[in-house]
Backbone as CSV, one residue per row, in Angstrom:
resi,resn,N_x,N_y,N_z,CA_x,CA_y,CA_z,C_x,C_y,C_z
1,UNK,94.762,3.755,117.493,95.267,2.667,118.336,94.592,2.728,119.708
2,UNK,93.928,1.497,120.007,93.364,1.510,121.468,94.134,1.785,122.972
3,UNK,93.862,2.092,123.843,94.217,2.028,124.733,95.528,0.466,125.521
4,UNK,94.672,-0.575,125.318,95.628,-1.666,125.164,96.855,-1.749,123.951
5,UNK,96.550,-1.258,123.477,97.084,-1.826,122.106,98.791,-0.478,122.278
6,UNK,98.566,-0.265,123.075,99.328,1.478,123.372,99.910,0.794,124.065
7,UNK,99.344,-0.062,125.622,100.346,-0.589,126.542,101.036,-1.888,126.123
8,UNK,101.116,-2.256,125.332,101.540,-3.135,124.607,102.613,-3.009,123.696
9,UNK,102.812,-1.864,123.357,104.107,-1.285,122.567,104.440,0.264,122.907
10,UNK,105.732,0.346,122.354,105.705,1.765,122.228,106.444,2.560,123.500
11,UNK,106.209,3.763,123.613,107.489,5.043,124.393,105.893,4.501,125.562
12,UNK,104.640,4.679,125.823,104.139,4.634,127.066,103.932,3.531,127.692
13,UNK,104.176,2.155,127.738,104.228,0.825,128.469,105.421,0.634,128.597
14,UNK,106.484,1.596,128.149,108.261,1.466,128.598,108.199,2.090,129.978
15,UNK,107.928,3.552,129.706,107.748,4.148,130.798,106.533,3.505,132.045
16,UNK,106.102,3.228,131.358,104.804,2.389,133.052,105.663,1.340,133.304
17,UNK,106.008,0.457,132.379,106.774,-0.798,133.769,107.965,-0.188,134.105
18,UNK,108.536,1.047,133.606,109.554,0.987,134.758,108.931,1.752,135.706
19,UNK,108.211,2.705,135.635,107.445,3.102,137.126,107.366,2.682,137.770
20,UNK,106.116,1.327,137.415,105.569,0.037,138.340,107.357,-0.743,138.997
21,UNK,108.327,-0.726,138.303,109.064,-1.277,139.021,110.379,-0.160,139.625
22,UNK,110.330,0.746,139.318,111.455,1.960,140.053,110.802,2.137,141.043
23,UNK,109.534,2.660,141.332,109.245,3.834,142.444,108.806,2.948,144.003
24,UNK,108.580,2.027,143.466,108.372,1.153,145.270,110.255,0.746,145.565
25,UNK,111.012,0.086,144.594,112.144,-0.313,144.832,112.761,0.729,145.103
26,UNK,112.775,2.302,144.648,113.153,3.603,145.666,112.666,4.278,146.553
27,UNK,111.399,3.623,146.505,110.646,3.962,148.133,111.585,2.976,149.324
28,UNK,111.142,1.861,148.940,111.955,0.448,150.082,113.041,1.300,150.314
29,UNK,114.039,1.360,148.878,115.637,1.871,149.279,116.192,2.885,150.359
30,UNK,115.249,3.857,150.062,115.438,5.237,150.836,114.740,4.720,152.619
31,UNK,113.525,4.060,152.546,113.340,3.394,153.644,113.976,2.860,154.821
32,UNK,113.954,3.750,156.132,115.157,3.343,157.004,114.969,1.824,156.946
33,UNK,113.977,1.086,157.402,113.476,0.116,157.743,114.226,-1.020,156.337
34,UNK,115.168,-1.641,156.318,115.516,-2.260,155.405,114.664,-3.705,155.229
35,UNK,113.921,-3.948,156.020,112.676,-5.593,155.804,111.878,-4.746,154.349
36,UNK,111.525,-3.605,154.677,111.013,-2.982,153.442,111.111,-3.536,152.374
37,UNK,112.646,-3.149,151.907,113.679,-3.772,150.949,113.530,-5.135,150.643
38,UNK,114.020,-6.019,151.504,113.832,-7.081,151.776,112.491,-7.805,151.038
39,UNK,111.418,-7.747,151.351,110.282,-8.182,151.563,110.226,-7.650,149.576
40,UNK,110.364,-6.371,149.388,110.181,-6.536,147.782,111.415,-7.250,147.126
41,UNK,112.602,-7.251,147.346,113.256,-7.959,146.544,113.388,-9.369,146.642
42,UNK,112.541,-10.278,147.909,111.655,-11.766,147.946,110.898,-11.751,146.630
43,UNK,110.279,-10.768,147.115,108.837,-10.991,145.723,109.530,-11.002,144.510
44,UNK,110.096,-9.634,144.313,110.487,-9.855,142.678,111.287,-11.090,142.232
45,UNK,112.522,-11.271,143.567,113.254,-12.163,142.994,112.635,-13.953,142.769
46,UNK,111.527,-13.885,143.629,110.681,-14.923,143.165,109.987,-15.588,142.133
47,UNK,109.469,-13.951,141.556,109.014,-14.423,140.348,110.082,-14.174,139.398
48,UNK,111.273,-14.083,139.176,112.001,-14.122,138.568,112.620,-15.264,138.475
49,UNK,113.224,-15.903,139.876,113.159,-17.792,139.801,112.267,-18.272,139.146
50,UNK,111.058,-17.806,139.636,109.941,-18.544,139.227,110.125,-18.686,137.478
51,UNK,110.347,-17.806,136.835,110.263,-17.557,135.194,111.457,-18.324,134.968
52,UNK,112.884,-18.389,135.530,113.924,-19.232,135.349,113.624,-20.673,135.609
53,UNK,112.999,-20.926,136.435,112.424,-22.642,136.419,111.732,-22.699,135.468
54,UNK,110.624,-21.944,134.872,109.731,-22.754,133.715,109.881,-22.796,132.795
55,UNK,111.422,-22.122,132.179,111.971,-22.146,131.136,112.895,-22.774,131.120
56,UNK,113.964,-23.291,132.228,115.205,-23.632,132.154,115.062,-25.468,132.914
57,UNK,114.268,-25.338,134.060,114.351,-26.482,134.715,112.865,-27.476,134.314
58,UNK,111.985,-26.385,133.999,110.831,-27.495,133.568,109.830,-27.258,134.251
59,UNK,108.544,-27.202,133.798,107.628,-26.735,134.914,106.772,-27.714,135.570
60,UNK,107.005,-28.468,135.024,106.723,-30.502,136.155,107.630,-30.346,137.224
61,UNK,108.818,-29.209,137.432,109.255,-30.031,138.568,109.130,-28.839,139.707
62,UNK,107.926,-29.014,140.218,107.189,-27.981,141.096,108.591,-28.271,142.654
63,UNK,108.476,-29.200,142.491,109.936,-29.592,143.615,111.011,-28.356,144.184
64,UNK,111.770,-28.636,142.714,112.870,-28.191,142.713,112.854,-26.624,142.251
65,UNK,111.290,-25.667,141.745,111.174,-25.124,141.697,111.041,-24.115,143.226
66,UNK,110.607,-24.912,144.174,109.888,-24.308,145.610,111.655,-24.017,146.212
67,UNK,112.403,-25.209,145.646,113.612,-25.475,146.593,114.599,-24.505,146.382
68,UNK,114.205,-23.728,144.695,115.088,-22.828,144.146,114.671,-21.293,145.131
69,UNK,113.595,-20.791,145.091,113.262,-20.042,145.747,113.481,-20.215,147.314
70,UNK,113.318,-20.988,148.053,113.331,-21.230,149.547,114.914,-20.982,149.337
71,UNK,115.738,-21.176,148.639,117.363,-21.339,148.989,117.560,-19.277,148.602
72,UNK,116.972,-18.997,147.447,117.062,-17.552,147.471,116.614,-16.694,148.214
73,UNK,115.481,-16.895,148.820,115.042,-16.124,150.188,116.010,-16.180,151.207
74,UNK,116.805,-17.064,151.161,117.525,-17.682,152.236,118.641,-16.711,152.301
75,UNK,119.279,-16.571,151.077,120.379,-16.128,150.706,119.988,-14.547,151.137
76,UNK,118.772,-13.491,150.456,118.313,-12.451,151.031,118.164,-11.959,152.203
77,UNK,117.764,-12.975,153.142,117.545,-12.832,154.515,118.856,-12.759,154.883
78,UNK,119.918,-13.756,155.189,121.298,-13.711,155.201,121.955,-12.621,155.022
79,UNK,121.736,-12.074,153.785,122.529,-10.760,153.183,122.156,-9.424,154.231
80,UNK,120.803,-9.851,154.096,119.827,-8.467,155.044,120.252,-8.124,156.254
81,UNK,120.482,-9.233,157.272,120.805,-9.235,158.623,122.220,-9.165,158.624
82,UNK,122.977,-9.984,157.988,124.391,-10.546,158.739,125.317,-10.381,157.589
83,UNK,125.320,-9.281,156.631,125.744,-8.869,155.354,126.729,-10.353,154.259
84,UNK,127.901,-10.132,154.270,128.388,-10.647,153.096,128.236,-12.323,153.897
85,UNK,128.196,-12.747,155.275,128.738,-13.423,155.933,127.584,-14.868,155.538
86,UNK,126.432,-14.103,155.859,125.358,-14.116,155.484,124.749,-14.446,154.568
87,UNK,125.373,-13.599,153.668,125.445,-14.374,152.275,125.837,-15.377,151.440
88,UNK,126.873,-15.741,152.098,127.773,-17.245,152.123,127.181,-18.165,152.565
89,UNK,126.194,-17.717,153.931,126.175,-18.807,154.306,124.547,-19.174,153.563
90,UNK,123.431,-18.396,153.151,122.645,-18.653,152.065,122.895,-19.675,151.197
91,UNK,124.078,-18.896,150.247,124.397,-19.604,148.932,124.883,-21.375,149.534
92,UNK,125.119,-21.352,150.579,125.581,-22.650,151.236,124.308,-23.188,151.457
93,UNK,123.379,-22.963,152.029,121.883,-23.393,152.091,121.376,-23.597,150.424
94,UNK,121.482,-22.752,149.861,121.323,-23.115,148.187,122.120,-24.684,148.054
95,UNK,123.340,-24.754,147.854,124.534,-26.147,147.503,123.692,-27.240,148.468
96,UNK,123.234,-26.997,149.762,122.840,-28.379,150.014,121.411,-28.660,149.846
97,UNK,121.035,-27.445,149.729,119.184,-28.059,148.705,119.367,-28.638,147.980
98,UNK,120.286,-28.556,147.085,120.554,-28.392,145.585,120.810,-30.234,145.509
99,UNK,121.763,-30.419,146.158,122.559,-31.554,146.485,121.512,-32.416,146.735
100,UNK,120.728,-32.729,147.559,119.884,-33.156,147.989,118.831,-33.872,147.098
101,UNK,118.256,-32.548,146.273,117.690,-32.964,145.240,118.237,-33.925,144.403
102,UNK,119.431,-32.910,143.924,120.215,-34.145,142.921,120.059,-35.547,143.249
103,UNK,120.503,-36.029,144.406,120.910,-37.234,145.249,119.352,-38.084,145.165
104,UNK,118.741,-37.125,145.342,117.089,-38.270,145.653,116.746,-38.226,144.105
105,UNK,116.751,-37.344,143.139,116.433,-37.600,141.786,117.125,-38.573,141.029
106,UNK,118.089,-39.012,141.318,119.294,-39.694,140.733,118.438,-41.413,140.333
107,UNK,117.292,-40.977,141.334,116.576,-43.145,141.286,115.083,-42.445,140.364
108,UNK,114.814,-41.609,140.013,113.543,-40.890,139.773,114.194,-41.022,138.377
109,UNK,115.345,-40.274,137.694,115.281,-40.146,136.297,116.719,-40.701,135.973
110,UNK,117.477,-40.228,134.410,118.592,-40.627,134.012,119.754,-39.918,134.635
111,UNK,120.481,-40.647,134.934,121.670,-39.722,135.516,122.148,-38.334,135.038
112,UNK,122.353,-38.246,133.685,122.123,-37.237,132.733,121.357,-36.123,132.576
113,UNK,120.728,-36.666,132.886,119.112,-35.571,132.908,118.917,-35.021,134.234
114,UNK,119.761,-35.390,135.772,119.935,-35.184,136.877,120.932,-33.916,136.544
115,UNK,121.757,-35.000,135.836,123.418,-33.421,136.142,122.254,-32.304,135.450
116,UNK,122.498,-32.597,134.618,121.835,-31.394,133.077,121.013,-30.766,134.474
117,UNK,119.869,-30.954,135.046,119.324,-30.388,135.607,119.741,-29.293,137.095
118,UNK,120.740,-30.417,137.589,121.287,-29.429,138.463,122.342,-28.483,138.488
119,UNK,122.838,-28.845,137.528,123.894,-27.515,136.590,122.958,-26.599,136.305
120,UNK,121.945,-26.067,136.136,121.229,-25.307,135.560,120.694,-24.605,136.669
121,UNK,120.017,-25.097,137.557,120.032,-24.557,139.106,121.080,-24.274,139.663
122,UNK,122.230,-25.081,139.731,123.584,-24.253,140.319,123.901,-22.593,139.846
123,UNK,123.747,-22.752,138.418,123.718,-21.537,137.249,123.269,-20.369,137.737
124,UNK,121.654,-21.117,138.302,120.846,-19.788,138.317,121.273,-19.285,139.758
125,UNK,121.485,-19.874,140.541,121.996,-19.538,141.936,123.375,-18.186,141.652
126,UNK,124.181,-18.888,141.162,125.118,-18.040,140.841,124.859,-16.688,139.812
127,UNK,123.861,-16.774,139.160,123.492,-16.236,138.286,122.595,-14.544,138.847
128,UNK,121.511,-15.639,139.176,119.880,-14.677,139.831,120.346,-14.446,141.218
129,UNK,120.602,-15.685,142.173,120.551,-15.526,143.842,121.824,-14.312,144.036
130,UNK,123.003,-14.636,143.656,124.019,-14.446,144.265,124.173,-12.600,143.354
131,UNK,123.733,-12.343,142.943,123.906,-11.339,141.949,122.724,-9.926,142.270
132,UNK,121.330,-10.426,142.943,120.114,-10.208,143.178,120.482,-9.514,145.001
133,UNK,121.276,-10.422,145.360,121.628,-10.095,146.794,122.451,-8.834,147.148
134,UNK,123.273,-8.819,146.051,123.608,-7.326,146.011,123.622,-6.018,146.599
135,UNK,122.066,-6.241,146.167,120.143,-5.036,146.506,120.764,-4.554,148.297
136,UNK,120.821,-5.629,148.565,120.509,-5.731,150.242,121.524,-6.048,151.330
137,UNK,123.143,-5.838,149.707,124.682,-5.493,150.662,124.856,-4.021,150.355
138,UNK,124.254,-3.643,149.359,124.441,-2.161,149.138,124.198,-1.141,149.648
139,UNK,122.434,-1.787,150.099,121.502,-0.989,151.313,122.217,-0.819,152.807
140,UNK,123.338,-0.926,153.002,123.872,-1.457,154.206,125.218,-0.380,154.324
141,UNK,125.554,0.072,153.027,126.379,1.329,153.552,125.931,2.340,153.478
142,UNK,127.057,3.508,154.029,126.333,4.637,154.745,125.427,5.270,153.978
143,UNK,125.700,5.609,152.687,124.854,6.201,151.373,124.487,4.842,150.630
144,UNK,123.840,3.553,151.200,123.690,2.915,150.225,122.162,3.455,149.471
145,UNK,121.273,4.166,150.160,120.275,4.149,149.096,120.674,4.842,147.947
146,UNK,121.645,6.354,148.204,121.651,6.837,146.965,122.573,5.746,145.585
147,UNK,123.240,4.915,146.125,124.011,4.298,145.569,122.905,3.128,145.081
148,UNK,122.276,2.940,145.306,120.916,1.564,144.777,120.328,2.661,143.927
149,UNK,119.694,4.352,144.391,119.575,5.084,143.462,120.391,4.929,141.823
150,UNK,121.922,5.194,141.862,122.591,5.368,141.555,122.212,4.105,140.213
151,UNK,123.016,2.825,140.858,123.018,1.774,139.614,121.341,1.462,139.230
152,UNK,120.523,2.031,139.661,119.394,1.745,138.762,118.842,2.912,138.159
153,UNK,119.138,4.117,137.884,119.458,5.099,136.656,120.278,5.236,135.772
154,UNK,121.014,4.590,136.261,122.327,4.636,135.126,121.818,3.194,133.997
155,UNK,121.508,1.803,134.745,120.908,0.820,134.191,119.327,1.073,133.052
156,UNK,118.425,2.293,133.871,117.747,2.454,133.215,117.881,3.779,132.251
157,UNK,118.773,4.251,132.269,119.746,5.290,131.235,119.952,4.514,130.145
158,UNK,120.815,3.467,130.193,121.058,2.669,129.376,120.503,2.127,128.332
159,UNK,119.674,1.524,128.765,118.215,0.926,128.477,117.296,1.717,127.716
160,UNK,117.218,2.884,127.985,116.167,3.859,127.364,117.028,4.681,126.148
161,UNK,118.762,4.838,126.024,119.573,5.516,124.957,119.946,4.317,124.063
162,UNK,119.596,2.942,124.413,120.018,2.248,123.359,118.463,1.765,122.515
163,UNK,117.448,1.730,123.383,116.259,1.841,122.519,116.213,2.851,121.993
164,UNK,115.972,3.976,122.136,115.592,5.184,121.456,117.007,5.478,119.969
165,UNK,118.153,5.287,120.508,118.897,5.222,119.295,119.191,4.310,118.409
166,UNK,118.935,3.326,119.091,118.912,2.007,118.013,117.600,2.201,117.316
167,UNK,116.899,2.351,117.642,115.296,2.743,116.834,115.376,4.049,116.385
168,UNK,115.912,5.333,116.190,116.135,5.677,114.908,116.954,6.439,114.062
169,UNK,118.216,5.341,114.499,119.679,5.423,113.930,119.845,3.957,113.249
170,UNK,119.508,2.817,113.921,119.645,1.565,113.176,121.130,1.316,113.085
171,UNK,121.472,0.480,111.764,122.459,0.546,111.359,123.266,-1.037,111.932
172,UNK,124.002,-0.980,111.707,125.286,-2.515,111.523,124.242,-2.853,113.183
173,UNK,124.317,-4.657,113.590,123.694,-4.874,114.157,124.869,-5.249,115.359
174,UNK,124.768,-5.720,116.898,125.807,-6.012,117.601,126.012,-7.462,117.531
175,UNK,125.050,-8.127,118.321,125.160,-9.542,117.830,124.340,-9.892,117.158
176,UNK,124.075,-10.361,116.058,122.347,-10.553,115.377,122.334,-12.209,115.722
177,UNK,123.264,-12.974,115.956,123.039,-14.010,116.291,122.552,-14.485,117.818
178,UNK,122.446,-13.692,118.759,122.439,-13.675,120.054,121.073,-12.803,119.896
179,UNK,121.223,-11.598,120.164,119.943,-10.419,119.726,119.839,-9.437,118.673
180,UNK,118.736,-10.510,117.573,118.364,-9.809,116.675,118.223,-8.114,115.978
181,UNK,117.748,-8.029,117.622,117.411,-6.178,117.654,118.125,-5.654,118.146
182,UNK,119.267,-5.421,118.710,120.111,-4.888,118.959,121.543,-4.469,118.026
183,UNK,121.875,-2.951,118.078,122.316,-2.220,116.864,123.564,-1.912,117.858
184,UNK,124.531,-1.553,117.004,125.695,-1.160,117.578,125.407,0.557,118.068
185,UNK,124.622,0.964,116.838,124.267,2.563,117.392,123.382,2.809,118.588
186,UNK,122.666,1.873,119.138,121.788,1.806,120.183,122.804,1.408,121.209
187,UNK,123.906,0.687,121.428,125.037,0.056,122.262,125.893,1.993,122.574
188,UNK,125.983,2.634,121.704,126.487,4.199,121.746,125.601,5.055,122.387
189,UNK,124.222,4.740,122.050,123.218,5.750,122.743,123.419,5.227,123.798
190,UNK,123.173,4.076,124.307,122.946,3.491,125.996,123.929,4.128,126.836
191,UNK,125.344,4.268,126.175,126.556,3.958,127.270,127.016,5.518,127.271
192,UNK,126.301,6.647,126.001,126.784,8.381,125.874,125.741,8.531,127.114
193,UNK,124.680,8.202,127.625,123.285,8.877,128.349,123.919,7.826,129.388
194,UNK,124.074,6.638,129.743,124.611,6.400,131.082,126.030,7.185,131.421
195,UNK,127.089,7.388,130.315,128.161,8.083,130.967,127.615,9.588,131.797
196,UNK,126.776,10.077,130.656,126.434,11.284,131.385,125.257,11.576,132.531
197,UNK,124.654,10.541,133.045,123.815,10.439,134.197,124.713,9.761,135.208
198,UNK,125.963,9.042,134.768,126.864,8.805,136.106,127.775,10.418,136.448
199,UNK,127.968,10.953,135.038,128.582,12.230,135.793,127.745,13.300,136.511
200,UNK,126.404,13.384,135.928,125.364,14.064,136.669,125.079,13.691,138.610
201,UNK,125.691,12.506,138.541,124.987,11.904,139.894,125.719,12.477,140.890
202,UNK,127.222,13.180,140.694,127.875,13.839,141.680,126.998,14.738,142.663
203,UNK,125.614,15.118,142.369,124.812,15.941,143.000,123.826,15.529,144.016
204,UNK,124.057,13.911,143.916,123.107,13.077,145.061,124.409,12.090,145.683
205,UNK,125.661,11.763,145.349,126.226,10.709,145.296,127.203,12.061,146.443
206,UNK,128.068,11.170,147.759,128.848,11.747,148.541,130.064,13.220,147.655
207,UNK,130.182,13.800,148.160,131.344,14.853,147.253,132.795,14.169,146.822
208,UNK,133.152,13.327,147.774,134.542,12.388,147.778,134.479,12.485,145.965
209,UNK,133.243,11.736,145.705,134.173,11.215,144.096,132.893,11.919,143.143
210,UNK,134.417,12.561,142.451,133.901,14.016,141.641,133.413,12.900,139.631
211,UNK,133.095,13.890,139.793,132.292,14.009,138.502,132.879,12.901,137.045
212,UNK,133.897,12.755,137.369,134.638,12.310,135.557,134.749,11.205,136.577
213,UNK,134.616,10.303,137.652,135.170,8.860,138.322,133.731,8.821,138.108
214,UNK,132.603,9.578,138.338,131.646,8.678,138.762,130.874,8.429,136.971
215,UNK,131.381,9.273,135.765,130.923,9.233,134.878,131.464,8.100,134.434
216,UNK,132.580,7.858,134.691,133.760,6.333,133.614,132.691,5.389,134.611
217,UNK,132.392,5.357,135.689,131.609,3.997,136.017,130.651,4.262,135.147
218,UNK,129.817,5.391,135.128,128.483,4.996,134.045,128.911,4.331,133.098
219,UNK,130.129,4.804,132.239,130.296,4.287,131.496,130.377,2.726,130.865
220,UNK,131.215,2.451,132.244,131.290,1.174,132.333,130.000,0.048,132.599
221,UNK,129.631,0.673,133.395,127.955,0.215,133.872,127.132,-0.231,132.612
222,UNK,127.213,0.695,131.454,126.417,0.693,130.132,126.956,-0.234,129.780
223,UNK,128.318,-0.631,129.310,129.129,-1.432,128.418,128.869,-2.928,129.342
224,UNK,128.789,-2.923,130.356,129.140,-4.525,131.641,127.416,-4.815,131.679
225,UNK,126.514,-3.920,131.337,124.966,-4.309,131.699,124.423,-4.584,130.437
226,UNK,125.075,-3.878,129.231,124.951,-4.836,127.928,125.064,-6.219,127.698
227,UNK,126.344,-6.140,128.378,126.184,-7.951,128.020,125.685,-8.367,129.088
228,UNK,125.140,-8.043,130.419,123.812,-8.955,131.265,122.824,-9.260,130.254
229,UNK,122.165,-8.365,129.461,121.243,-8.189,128.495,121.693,-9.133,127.552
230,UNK,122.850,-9.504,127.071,122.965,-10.251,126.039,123.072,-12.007,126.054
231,UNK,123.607,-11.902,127.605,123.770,-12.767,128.572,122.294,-13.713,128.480
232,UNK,120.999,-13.231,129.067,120.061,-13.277,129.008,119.253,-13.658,127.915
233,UNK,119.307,-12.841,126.986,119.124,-12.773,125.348,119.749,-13.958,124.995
234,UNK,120.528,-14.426,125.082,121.092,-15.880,124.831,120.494,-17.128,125.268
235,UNK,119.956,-16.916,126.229,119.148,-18.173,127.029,117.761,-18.470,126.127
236,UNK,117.419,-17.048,125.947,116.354,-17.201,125.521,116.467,-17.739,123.716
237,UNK,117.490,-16.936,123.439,117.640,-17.447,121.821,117.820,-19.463,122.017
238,UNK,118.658,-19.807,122.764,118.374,-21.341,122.942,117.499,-21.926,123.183
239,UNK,116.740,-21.342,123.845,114.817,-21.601,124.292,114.040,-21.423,123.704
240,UNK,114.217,-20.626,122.556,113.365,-20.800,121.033,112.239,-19.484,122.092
241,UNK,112.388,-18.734,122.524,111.415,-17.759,122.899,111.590,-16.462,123.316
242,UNK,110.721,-15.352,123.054,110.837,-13.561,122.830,111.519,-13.255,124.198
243,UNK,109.875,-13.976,125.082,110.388,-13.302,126.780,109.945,-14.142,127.783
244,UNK,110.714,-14.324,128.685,110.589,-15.292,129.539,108.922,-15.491,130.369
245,UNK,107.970,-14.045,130.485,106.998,-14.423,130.924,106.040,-13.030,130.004
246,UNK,105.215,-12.838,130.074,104.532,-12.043,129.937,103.477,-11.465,130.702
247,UNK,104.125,-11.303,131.987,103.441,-10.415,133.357,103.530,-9.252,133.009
248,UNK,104.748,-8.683,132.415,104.814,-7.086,132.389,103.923,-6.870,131.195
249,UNK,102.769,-6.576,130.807,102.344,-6.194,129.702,102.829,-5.980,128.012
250,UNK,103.378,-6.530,127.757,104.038,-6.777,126.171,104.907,-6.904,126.425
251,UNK,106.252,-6.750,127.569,107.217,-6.703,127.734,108.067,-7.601,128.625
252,UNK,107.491,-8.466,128.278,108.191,-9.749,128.970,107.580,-9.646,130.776
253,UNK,109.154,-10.523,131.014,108.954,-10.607,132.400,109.712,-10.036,133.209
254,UNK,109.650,-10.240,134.578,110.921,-9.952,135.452,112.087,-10.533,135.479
255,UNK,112.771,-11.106,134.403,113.962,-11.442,134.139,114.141,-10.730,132.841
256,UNK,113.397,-10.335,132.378,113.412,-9.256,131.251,114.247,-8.264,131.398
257,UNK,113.304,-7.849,132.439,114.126,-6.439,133.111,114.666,-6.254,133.948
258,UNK,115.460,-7.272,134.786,116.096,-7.440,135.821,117.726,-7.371,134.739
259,UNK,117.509,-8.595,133.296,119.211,-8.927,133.123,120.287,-8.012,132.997
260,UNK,120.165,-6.461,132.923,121.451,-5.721,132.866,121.573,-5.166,134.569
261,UNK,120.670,-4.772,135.406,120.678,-4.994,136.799,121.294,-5.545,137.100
262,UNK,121.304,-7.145,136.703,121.730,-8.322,137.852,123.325,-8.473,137.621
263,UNK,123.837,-7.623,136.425,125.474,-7.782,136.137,125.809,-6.440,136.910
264,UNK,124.857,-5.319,137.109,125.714,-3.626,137.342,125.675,-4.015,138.946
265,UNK,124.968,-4.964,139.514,124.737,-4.988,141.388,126.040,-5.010,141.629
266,UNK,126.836,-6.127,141.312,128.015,-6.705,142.192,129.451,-5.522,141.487
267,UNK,129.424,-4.965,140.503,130.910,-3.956,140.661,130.311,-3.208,141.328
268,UNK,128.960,-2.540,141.177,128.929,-0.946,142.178,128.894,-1.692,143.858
269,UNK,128.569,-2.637,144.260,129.009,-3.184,145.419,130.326,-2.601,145.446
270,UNK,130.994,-3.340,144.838,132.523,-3.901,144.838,133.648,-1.906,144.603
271,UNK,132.825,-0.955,143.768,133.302,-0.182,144.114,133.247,0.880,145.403
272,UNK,132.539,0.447,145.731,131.770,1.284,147.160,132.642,0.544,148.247
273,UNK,132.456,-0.221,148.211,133.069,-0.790,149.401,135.005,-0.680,149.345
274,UNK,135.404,-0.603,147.974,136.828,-0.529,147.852,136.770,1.032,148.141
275,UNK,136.424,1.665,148.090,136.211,3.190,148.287,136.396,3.935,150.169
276,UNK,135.540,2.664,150.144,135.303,2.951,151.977,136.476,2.403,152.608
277,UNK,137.481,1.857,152.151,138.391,1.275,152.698,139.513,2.211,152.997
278,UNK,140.092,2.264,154.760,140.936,3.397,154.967,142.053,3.321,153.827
C-alpha cells in the first residue's frame, strides 16, 4: 500500500488529522493571549459554516453564505471579549442578518423556498455558532485551558474506543438507519475509555472534584457526543452523502470532526461554571 493510499484509511490518517487539529487548538488554549484562540476557532469555525452552506443552504447562494459566517465571527468575538453577554448579543447580530436576508429574498424566490432556507440557517446558528462559542466561554475560567484540555480528550477518547471496538468486536448495529457503521459494541468501547480518561484527568483537572465525578462526566460526555455524531450523521444520511467535505484527507471535513465536540462544549461549560458557584 502506497504512501497515499495509507493516508487515506486506516489507524495512521486517524491519528494525523487529529494532530493537525489537537495540537495548535492546545497550543491557542494553554496560550495566555486568548485572540490566539480566537483567531483559530474563526478559521475552523469558518470552514465548517462554510461545509454547512454547501450542503444545506446551496452553494449559489454565496450571499447568505458570507452572512452566515460574518454573524459567527460575530458571535466569537462577543464571547471572547464580553463572555456570555456577548454572546447574546452575537447570536442577535446572527437573527438580524438572518432576517434581512429572508425579507430581501422573499421578491428573489418562492416564499417557501425563503422559509425552507432560513430555517436551516437559523438551525445552523443554533447548531454550529452558538455551540462552537463555547471554545472561548470556557477559555475564560480560571482552569479553563485544562478544562478545553479536558472535553477534547475525553471527545477524542471516545472517538478512537468506538472505532477501534466497533472494528473488531462488530456486532448488533446502533442506528443502521441513521449510521450504517456504527455498532452498539463500538458505542461501549467509546464511553469504557472516555469514562476512564475522565477519571484519569483528576491529575491535570483542579483537586476540588475527585476522581469518580470527573469519570461519570466522561461518561456522560461519551453517551451526549454520540448522538452529536449521530445528530450529524443524519444530515448527511438526508443529503445522500459520506462527508461533508473532503479537506481532511479521506476523512471528511471539519464538521466531520467537530459533530461530537459541538454537543460536549456547552454541559462542560455548564458544569464548570455550576461548580464555581459559591
Amino acid at each position: 500500500m502506497s504512501l497515499a493510499e495509507r493516508l487515506k484509511s486506516g489507524h495512521l490518517s486517524r491519528w494525523l488529522v487529529a494532530l493537525l487539529l489537537v495540537a495548535p487548538t492546545l497550543f491557542c488554549a494553554f496560550y495566555p493571549n486568548k485572540t490566539y484562540l480566537l483567531v483559530l476557532v474563526a478559521i475552523v469555525g469558518s470552514l465548517t459554516w462554510y461545509e454547512y452552506c454547501s450542503n444545506l443552504l446551496g452553494r449559489e447562494r454565496l450571499g447568505l453564505s458570507l452572512v452566515s459566517i460574518l454573524g459567527f465571527c460575530s458571535t466569537m468575538a462577543g464571547a471572547t471579549f464580553f463572555g456570555t453577554d456577548g454572546q447574546t448579543l452575537g447570536l442577535f447580530v446572527c437573527l438580524v442578518l438572518g432576517a434581512a436576508y429572508f425579507l430581501r429574498s422573499l421578491n428573489a424566490q418562492q416564499d417557501r423556498v425563503s422559509v425552507n432556507v432560513i430555517s436551516r440557517y437559523a438551525l445552523g446558528h443554533l447548531y454550529l455558532t452558538f455551540c462552537l462559542s463555547f471554545v472561548m466561554l470556557i477559555k475564560q475560567f480560571a482552569n479553563g485551558a485544562q478544562w478545553l484540555l479536558f472535553v477534547i480528550l475525553i471527545t477524542a477518547a471516545n472517538d478512537t474506543g468506538a472505532y477501534y471496538a466497533g472494528t473488531k468486536l462488530k456486532g448488533p448495529k446502533l442506528a443502521p438507519s441513521v449510521s450504517p457503521n456504527k455498532t452498539i459494541s463500538g458505542l461501549l468501547g467509546g464511553c469504557l475509555l472516555s469514562t476512564v480518561i475522565g477519571g484519569l484527568s483528576k491529575y491535570y483537572i483542579p483537586a476540588s472534584h475527585g476522581w469518580r465525578e470527573l469519570a461519570a462526566l466522561g461518561l456522560f460526555l461519551g453517551l451526549w457526543g454520540t448522538f452529536g455524531d449521530l445528530f450529524e450523521s443524519g444530515f448527511k444520511r438526508a443529503m445522500g452523502i459520506k462527508d461533508t467535505s473532503s479537506i481532511l484527507a479521506g476523512h471528511g471535513g471539519f464538521w466531520d470532526r467537530l459533530d461530537s465536540l459541538l454537543f460536549n462544549l456547552p454541559p462542560v461549560y455548564f458544569y464548570v461554571y455550576w461548580q464555581s458557584l459559591p
